[in-house]
N, CA, C and O atoms as a GROMACS GRO file, in nm:
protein
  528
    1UNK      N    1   4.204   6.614  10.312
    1UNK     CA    2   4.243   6.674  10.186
    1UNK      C    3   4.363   6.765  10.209
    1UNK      O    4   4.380   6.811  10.322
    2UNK      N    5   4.449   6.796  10.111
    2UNK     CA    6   4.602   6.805  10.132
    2UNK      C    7   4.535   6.978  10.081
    2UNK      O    8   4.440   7.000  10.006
    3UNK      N    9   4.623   7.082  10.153
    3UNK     CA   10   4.612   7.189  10.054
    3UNK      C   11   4.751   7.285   9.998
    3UNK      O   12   4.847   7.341  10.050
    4UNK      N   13   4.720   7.274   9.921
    4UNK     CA   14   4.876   7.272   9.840
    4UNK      C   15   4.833   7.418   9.754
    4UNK      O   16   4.857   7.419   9.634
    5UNK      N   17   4.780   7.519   9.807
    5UNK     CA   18   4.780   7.619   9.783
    5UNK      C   19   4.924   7.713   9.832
    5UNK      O   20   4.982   7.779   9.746
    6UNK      N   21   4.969   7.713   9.964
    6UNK     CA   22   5.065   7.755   9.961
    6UNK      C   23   5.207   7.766   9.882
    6UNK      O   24   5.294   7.853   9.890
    7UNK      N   25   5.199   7.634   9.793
    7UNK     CA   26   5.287   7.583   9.731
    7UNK      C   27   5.287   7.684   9.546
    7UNK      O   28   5.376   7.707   9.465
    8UNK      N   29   5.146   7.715   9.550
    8UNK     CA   30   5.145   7.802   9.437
    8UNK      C   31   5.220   7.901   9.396
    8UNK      O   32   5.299   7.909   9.490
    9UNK      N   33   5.252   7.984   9.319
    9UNK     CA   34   5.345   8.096   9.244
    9UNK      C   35   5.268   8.202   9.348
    9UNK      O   36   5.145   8.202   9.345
   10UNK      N   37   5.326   8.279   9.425
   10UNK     CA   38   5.254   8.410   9.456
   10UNK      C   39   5.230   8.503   9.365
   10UNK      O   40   5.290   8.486   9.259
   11UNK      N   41   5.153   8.611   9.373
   11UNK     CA   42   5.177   8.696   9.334
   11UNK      C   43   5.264   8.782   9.358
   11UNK      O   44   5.297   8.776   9.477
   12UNK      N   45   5.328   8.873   9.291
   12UNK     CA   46   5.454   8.989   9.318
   12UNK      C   47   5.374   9.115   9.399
   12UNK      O   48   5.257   9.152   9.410
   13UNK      N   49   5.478   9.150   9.438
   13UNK     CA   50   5.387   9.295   9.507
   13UNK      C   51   5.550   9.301   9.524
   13UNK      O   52   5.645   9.224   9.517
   14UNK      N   53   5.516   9.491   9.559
   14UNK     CA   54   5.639   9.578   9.581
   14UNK      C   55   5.603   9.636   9.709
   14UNK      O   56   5.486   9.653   9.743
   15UNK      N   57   5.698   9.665   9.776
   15UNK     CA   58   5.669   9.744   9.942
   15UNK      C   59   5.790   9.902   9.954
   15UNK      O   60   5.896   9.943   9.908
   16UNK      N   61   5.688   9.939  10.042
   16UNK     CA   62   5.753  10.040  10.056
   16UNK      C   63   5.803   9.964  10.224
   16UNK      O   64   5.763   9.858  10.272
   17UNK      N   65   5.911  10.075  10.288
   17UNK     CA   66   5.928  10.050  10.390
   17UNK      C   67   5.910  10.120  10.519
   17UNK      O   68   5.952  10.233  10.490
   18UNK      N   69   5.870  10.125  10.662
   18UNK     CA   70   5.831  10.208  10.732
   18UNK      C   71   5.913  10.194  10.862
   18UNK      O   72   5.893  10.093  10.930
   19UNK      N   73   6.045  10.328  10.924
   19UNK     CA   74   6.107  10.321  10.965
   19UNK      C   75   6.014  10.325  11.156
   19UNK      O   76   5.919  10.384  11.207
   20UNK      N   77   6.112  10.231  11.198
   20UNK     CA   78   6.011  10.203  11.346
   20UNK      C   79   6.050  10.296  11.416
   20UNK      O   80   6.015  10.283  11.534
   21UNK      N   81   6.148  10.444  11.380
   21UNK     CA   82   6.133  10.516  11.530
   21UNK      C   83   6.092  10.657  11.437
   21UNK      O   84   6.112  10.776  11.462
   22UNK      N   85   6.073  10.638  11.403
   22UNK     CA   86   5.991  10.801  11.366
   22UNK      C   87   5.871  10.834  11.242
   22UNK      O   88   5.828  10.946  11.217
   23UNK      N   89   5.817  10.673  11.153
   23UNK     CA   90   5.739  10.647  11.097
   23UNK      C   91   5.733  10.706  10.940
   23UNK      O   92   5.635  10.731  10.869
   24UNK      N   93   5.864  10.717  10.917
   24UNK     CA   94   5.884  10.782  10.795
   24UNK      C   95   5.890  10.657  10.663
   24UNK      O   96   5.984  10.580  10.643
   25UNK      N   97   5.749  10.667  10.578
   25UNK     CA   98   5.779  10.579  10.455
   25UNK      C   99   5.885  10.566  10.362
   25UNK      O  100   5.924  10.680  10.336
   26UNK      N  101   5.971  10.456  10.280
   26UNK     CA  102   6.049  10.506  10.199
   26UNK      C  103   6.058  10.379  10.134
   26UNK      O  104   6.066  10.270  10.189
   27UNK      N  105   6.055  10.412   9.966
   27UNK     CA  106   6.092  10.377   9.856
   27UNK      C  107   6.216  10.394   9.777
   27UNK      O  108   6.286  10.495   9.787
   28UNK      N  109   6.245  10.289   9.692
   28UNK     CA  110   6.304  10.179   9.780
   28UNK      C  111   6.386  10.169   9.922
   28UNK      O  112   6.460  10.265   9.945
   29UNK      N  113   6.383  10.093   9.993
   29UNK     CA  114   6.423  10.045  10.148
   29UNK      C  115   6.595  10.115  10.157
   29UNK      O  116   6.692  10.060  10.103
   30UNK      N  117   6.600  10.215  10.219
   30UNK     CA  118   6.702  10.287  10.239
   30UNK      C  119   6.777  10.203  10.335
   30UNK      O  120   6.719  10.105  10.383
   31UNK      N  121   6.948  10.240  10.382
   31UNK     CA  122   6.983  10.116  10.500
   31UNK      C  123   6.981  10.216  10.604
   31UNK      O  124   6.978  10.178  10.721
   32UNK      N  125   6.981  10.346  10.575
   32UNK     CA  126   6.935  10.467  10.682
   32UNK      C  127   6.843  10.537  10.660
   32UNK      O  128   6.802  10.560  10.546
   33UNK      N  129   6.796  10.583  10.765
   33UNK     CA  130   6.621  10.704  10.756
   33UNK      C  131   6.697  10.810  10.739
   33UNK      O  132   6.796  10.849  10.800
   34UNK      N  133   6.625  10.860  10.625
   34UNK     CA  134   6.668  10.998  10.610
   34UNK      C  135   6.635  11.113  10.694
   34UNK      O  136   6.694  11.220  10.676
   35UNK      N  137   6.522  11.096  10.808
   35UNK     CA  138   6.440  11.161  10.884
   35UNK      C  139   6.565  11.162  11.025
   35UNK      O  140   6.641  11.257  11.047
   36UNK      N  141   6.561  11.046  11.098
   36UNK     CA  142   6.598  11.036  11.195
   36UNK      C  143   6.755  10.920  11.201
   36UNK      O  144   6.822  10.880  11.296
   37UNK      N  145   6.762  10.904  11.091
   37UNK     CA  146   6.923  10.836  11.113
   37UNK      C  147   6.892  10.699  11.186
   37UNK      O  148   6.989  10.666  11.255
   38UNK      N  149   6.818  10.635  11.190
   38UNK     CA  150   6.803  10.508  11.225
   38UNK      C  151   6.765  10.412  11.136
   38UNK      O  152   6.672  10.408  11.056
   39UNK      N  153   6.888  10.305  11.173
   39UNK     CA  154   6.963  10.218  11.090
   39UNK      C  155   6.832  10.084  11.080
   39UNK      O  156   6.763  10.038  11.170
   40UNK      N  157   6.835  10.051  10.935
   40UNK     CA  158   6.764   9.931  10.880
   40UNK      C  159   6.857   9.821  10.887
   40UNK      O  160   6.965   9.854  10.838
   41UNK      N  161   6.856   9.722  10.924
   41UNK     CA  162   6.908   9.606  10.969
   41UNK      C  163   6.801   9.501  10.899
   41UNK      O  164   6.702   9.469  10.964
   42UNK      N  165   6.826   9.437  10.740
   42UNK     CA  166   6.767   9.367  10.677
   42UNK      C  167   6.751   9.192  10.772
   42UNK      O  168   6.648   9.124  10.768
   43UNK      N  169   6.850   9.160  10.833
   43UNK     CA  170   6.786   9.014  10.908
   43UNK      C  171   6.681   9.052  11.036
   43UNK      O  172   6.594   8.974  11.074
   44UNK      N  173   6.707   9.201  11.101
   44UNK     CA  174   6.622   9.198  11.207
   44UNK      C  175   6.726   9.167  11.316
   44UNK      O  176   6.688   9.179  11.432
   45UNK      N  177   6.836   9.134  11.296
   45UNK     CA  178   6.870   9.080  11.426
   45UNK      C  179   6.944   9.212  11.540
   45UNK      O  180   6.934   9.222  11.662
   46UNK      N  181   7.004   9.286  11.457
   46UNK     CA  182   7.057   9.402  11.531
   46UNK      C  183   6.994   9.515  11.558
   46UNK      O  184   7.007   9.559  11.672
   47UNK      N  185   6.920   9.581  11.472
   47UNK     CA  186   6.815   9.695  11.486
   47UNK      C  187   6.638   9.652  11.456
   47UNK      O  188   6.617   9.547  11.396
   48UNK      N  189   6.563   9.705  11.484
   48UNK     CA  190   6.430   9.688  11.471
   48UNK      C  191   6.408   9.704  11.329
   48UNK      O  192   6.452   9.782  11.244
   49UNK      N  193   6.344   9.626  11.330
   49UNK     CA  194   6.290   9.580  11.207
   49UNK      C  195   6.141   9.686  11.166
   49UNK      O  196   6.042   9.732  11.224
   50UNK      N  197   6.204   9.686  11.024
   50UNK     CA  198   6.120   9.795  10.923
   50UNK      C  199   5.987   9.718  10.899
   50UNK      O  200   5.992   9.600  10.864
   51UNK      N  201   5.852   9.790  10.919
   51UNK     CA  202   5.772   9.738  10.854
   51UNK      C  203   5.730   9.767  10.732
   51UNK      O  204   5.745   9.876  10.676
   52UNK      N  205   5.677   9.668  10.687
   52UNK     CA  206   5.641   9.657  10.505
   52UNK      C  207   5.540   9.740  10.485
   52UNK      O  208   5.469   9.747  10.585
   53UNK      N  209   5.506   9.803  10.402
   53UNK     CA  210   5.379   9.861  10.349
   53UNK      C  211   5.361   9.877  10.196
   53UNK      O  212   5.393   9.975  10.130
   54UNK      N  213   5.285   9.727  10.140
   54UNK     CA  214   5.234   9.729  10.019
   54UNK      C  215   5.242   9.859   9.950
   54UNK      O  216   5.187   9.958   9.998
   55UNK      N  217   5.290   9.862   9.871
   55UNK     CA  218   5.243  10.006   9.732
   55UNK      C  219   5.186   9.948   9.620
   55UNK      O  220   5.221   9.846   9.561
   56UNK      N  221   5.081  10.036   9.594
   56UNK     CA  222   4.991  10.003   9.476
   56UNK      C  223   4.866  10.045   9.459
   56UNK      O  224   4.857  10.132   9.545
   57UNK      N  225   4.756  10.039   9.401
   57UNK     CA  226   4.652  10.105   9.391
   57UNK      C  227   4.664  10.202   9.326
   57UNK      O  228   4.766  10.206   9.256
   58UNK      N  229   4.542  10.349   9.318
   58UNK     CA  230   4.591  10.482   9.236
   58UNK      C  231   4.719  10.558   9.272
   58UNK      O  232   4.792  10.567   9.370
   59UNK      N  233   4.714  10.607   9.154
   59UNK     CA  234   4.866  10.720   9.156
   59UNK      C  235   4.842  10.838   9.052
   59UNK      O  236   4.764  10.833   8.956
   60UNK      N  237   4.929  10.951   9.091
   60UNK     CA  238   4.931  11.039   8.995
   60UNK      C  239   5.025  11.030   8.896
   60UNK      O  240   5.130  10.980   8.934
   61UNK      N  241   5.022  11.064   8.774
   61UNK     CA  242   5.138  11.050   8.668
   61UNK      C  243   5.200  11.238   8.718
   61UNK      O  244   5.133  11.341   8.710
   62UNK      N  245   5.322  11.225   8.757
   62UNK     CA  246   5.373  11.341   8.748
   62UNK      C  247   5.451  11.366   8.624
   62UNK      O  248   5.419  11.468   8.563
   63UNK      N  249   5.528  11.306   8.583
   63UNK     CA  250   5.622  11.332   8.436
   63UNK      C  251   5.639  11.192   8.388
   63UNK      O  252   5.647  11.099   8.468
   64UNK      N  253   5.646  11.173   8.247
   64UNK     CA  254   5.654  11.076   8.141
   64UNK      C  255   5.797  11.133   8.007
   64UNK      O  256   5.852  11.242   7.988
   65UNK      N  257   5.811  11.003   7.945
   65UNK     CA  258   5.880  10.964   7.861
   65UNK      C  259   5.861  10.907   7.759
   65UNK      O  260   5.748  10.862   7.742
   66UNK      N  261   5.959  10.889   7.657
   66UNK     CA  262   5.972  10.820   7.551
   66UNK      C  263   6.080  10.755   7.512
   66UNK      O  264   6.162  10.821   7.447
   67UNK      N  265   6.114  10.592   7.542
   67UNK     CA  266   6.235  10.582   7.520
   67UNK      C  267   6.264  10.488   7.382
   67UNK      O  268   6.216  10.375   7.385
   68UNK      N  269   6.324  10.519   7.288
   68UNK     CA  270   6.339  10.478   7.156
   68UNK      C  271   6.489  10.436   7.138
   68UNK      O  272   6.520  10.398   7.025
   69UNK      N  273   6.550  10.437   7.198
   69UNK     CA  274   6.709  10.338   7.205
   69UNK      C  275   6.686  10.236   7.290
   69UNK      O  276   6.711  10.244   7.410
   70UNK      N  277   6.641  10.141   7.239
   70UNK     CA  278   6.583  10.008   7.337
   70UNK      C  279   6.709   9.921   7.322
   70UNK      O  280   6.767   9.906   7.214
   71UNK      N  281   6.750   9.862   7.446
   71UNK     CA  282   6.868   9.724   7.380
   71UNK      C  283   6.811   9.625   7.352
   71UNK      O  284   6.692   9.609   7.379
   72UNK      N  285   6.907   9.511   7.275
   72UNK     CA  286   6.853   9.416   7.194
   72UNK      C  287   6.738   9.374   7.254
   72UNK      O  288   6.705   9.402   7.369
   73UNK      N  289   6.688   9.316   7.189
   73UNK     CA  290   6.594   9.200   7.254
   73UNK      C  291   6.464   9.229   7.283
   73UNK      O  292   6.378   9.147   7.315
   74UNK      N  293   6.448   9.364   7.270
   74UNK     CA  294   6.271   9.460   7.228
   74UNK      C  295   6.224   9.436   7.081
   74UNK      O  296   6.293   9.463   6.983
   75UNK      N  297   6.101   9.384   7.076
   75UNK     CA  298   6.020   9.411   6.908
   75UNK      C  299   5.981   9.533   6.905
   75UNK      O  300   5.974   9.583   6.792
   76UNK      N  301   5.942   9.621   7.026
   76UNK     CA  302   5.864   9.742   7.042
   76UNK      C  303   5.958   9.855   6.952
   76UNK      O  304   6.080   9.846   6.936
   77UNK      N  305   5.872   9.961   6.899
   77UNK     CA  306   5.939  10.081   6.844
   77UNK      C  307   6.050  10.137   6.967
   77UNK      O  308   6.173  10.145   6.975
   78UNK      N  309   5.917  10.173   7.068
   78UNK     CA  310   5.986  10.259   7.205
   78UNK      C  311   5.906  10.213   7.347
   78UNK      O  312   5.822  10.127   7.321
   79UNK      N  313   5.911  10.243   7.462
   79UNK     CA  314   5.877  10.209   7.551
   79UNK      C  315   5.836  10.339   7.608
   79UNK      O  316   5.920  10.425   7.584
   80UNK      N  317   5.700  10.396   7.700
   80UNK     CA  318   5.698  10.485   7.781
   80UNK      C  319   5.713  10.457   7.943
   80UNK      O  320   5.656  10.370   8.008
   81UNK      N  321   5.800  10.550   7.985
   81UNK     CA  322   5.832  10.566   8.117
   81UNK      C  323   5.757  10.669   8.197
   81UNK      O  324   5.756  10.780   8.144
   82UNK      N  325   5.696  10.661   8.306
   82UNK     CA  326   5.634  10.753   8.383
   82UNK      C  327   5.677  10.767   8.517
   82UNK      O  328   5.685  10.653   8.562
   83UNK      N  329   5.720  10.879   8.635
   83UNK     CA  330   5.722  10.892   8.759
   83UNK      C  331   5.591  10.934   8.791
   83UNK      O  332   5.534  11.011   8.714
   84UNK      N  333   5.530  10.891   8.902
   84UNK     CA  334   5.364  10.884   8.967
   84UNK      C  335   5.418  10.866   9.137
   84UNK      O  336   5.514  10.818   9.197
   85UNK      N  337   5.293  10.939   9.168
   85UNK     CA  338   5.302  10.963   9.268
   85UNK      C  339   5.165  10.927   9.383
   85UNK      O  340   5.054  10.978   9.373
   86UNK      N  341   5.198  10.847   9.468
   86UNK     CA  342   5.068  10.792   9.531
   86UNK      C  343   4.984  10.834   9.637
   86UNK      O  344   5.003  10.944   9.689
   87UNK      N  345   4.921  10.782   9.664
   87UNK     CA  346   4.841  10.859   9.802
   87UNK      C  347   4.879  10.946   9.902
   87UNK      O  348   4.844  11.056   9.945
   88UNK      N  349   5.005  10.819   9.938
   88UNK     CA  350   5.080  10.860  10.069
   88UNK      C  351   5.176  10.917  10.059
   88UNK      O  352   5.236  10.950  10.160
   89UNK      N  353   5.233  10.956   9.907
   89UNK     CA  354   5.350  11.090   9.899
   89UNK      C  355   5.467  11.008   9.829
   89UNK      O  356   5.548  11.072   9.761
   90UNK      N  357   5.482  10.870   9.840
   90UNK     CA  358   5.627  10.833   9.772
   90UNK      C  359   5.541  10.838   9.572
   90UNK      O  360   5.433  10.833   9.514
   91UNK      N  361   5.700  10.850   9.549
   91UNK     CA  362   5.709  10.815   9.422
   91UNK      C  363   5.749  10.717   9.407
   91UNK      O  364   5.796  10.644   9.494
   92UNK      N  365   5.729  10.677   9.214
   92UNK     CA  366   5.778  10.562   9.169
   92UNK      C  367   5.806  10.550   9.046
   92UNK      O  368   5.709  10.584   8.978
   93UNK      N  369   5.893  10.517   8.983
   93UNK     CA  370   5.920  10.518   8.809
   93UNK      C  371   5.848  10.369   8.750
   93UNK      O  372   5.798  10.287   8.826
   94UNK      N  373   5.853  10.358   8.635
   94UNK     CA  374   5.810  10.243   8.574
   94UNK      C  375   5.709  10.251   8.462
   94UNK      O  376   5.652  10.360   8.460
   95UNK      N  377   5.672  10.172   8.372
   95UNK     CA  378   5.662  10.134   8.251
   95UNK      C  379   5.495  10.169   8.238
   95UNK      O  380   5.408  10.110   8.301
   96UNK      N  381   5.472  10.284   8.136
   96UNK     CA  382   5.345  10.318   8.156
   96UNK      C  383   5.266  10.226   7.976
   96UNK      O  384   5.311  10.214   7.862
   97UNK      N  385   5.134  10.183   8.043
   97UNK     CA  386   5.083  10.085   7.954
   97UNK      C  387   4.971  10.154   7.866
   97UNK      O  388   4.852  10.121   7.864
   98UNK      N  389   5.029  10.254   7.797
   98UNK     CA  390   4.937  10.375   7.692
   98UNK      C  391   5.039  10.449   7.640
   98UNK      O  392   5.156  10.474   7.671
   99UNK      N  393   4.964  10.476   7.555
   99UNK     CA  394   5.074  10.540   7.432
   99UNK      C  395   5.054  10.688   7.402
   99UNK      O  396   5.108  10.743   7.305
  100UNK      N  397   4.979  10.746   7.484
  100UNK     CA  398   4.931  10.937   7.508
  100UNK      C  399   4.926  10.961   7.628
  100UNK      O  400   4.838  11.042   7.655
  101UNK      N  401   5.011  10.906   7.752
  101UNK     CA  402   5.013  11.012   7.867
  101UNK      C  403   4.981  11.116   7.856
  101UNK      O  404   4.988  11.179   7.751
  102UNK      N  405   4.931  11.167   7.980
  102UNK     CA  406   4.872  11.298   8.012
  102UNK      C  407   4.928  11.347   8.145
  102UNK      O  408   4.856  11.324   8.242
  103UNK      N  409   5.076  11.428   8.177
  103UNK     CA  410   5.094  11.472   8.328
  103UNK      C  411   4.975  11.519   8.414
  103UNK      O  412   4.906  11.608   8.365
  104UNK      N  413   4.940  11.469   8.541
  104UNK     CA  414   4.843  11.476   8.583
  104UNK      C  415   4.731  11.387   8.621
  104UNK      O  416   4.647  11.404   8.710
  105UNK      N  417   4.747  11.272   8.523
  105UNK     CA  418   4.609  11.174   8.484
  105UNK      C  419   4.642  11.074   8.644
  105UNK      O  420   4.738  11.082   8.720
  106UNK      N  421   4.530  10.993   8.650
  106UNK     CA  422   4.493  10.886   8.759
  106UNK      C  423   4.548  10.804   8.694
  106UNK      O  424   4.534  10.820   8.572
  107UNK      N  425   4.629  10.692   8.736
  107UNK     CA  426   4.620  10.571   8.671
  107UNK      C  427   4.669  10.450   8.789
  107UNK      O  428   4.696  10.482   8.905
  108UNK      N  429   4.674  10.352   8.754
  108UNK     CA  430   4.628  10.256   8.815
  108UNK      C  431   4.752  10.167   8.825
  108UNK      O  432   4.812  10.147   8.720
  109UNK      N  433   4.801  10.108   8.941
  109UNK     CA  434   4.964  10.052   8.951
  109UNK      C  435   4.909   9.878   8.955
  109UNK      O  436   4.816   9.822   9.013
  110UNK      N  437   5.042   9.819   8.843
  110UNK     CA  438   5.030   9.701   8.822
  110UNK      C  439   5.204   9.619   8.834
  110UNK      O  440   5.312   9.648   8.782
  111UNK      N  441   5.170   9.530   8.910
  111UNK     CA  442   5.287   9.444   8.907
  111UNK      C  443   5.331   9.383   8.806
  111UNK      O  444   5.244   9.296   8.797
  112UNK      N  445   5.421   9.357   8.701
  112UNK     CA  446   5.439   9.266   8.605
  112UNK      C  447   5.620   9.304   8.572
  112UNK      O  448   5.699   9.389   8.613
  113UNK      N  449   5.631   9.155   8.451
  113UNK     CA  450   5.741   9.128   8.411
  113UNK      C  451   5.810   9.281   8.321
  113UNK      O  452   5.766   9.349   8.228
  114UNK      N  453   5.914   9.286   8.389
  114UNK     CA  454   5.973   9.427   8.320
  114UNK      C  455   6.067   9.416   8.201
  114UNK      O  456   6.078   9.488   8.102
  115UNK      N  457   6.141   9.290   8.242
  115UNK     CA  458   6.233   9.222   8.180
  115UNK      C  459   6.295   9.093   8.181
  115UNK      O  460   6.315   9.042   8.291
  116UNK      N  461   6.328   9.034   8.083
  116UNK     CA  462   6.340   8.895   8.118
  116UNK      C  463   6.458   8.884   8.106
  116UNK      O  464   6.514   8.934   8.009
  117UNK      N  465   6.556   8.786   8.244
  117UNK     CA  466   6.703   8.722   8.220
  117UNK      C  467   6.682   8.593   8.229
  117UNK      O  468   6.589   8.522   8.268
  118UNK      N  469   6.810   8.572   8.175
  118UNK     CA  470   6.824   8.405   8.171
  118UNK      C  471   6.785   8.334   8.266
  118UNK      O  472   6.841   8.328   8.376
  119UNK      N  473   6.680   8.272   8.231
  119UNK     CA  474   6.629   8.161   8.365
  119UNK      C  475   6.556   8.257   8.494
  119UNK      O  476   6.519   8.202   8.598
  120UNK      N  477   6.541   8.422   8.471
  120UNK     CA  478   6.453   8.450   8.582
  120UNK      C  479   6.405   8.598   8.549
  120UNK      O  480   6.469   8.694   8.509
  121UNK      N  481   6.285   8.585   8.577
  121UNK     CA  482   6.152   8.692   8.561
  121UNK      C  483   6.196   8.819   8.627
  121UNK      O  484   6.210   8.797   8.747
  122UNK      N  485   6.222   8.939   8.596
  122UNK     CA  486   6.230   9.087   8.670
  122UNK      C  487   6.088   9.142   8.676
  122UNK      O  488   6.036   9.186   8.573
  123UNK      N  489   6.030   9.140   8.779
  123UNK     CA  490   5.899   9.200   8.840
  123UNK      C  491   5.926   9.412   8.848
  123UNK      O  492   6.036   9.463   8.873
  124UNK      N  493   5.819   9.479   8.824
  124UNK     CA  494   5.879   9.624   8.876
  124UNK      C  495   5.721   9.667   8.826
  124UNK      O  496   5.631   9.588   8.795
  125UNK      N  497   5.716   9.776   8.827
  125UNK     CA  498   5.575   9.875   8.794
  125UNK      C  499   5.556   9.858   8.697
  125UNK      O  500   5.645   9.837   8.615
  126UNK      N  501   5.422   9.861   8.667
  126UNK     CA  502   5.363   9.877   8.543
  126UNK      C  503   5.255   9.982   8.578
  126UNK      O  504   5.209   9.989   8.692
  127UNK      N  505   5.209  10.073   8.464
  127UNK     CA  506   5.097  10.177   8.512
  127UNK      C  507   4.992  10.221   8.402
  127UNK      O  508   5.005  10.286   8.299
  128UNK      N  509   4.878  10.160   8.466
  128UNK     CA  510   4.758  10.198   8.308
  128UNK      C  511   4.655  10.287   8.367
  128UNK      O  512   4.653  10.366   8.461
  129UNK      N  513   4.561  10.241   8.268
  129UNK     CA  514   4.448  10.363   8.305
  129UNK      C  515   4.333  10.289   8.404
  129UNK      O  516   4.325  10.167   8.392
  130UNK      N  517   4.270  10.335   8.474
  130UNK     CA  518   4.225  10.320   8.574
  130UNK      C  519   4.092  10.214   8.507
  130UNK      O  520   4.025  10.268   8.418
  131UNK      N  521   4.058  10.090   8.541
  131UNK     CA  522   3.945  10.006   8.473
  131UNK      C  523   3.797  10.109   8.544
  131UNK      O  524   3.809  10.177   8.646
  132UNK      N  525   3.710  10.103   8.492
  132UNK     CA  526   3.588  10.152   8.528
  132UNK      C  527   3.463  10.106   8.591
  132UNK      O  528   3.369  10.185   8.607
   0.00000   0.00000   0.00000
């Protein structure tokens, strides 16, 4: 039997990145550590290579928004924006899925479509309330 699971749509996920000489996380993938000045080299071939570290799971909402000048192509009134903050200390902006934020609250990080271009899907944060 053939398995043709690999061949499926993955799922999206976002990474943070983790610099190999002094272990400093960072969102999004800097081309230098801000810690120790050692250089990210995206093929791997010249400097050591950054390891990945999934982001996602709980977060804190630190500050929120309201954005009501949407460009074309929204039905929505407005969109809310939130920066949250996760376990391990990075932040992250992106599209909060409730309409009464609360600075402070738990909520729960989700991968999805942010925006759509011609012929291809934009993946980025999404952030709701924690399922029970």
């Amino acid at each position: 039997m053939i398995d043709f699971s690999e061949y499926s749509p993955k799922k999206p996920e976002v990474y943070a990145y983790k610099c190999p000489e002094c272990g400093t996380l960072d969102y999004p993938a800097p081309m230098i550590c801000k810690n120790c000045s050692a250089r990210r080299d995206p093929s791997g071939e010249i400097f050591s290579a950054w390891e990945k570290v999934l982001l996602g799971g709980r977060c804190k909402l630190l500050g929120w928004t309201r954005v009501y000048a949407l460009p074309e192509g929204y039905d929505e009134k407005y969109l809310v924006f939130g920066i949250v903050e996760f376990k391990n200390g990075l932040r992250a902006s992106g599209r909060l899925l409730m309409d009464n934020p609360r600075t402070g609250m738990e909520l729960e990080t989700k991968i999805g479509i942010v925006r759509e271009k011609v012929g291809e899907d934009v993946y980025g944060f999404m952030f709701d309330l924690p399922k029970k």
